[in-house]
FIKOL-504592 format. One record per residue (C-alpha): residue in three letters; x, y, z negated; residue number from 1. Coordinates in steps of 0.02 Angstrom, whole numbers, plus 32768, in hexadecimal, padded with zeros to 4 digits. Each point is the difference from the previous one (the first is absolute). Layout:
% FIKOL-504592
resn:xx:yy:zz:resi
ala:X:Y:Z:NUM;
...
***
This chain:
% FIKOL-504592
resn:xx:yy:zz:resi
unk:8000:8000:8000:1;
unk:809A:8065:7FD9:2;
unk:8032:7FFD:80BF:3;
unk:7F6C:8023:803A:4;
unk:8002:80A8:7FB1:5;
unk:80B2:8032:801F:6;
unk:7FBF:7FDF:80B9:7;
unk:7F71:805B:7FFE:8;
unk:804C:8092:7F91:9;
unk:8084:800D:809C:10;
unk:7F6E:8007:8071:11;
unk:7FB7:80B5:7F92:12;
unk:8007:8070:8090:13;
unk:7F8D:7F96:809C:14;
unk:7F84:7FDD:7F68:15;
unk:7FFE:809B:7FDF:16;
unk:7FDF:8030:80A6:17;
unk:7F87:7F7B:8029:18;
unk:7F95:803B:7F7A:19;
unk:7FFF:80B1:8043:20;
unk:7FBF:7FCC:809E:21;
unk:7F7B:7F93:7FC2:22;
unk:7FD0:80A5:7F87:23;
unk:7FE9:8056:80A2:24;
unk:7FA1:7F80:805C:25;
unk:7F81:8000:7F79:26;
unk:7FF6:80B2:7FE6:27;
unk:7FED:800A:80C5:28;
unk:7F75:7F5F:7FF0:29;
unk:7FA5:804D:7F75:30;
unk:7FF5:80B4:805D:31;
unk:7FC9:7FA0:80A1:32;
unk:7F38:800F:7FAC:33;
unk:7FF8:8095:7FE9:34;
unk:8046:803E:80AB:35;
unk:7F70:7F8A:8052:36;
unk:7F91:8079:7F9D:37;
unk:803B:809B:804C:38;
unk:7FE5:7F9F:80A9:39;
unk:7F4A:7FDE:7FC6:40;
unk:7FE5:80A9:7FD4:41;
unk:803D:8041:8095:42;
unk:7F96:7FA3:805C:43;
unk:7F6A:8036:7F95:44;
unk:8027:80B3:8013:45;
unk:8032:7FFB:80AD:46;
unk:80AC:8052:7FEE:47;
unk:8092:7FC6:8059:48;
unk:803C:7F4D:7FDB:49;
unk:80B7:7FFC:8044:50;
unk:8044:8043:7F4F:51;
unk:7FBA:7F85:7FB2:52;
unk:8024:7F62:8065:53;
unk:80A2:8032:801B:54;
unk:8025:801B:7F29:55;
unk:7F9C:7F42:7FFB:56;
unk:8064:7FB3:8084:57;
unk:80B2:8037:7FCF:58;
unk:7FB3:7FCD:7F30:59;
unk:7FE5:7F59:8065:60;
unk:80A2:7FE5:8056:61;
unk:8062:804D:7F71:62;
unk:7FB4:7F77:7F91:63;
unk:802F:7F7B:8079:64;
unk:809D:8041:8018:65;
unk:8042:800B:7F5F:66;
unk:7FA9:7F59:7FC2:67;
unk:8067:7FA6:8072:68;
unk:8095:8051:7FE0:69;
unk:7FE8:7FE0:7F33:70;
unk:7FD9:7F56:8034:71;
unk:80A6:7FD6:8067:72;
unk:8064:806A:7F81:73;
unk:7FB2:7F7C:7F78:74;
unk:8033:7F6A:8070:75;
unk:80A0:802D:802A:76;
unk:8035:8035:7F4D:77;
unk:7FB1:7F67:7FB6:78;
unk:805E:7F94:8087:79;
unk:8099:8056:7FC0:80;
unk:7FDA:7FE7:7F3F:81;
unk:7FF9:7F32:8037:82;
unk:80A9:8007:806C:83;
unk:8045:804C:7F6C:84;
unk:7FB0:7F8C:7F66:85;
unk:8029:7F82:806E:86;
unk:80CA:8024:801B:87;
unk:8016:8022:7F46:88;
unk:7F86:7F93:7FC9:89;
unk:8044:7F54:805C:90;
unk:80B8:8028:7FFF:91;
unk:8015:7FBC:7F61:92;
unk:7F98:7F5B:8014:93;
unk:806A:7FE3:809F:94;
unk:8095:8013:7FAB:95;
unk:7FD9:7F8A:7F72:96;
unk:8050:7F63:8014:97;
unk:7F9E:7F68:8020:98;
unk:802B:7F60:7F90:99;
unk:7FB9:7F5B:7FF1:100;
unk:8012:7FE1:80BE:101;
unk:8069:7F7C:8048:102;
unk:8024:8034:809C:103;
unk:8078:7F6D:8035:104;
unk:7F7C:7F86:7FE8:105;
unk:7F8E:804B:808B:106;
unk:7FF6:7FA1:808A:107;
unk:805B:806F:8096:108;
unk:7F8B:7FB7:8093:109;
unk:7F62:801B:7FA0:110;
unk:7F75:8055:8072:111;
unk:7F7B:806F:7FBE:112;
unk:7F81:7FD5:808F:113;
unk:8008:7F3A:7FD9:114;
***
């Protein structure tokens, strides 16, 4: 458990960052409502709609936008966290040497598909 948090505390700065961009993608997805009802209103009042389509559809695509991005900062940091618990992690257990194997007793022209 120890390794994992050395690895993820080396990792601060793309969490960090991931978690700004989802802030923003669910400030942009929670605004996204209330833009639709300036478009409604619009339309009841008969005033122009451009505005107002244009402020939903960049809320839209800003949302999308940055979603992904938080997502594929997530993935690629926790892919990194892994590599790393992983290479400190299994050094040691590869290192550690085996006993209780005879190794000259193994037969030599043993197959593994018979």
């Amino acid at each position: 458990m120890r390794d994992l948090w050395v690895s993820v505390r080396a990792h601060c700065g793309p969490l960090v960052l991931a978690l700004a961009v989802t802030l923003v993608a669910s400030v942009a997805a929670l605004a996204q409502p209330l833009a639709a009802r300036t478009v409604v209103d619009a339309l009841s009042t008969g005033a122009t709609l451009s505005g107002a389509l244009l402020v939903l559809s960049g809320l839209v695509l800003l949302s999308a936008a940055a979603t992904g991005l938080g997502s594929w900062i997530l993935d690629r940091t926790g892919e990194h966290v892994v590599r790393d618990v992983r290479r400190h992690g299994a050094s040691p257990l590869v290192l550690t040497p085996f006993y209780g194997a005879d190794l000259d007793s193994l037969d030599p022209n043993w197959d593994v598909t018979q």
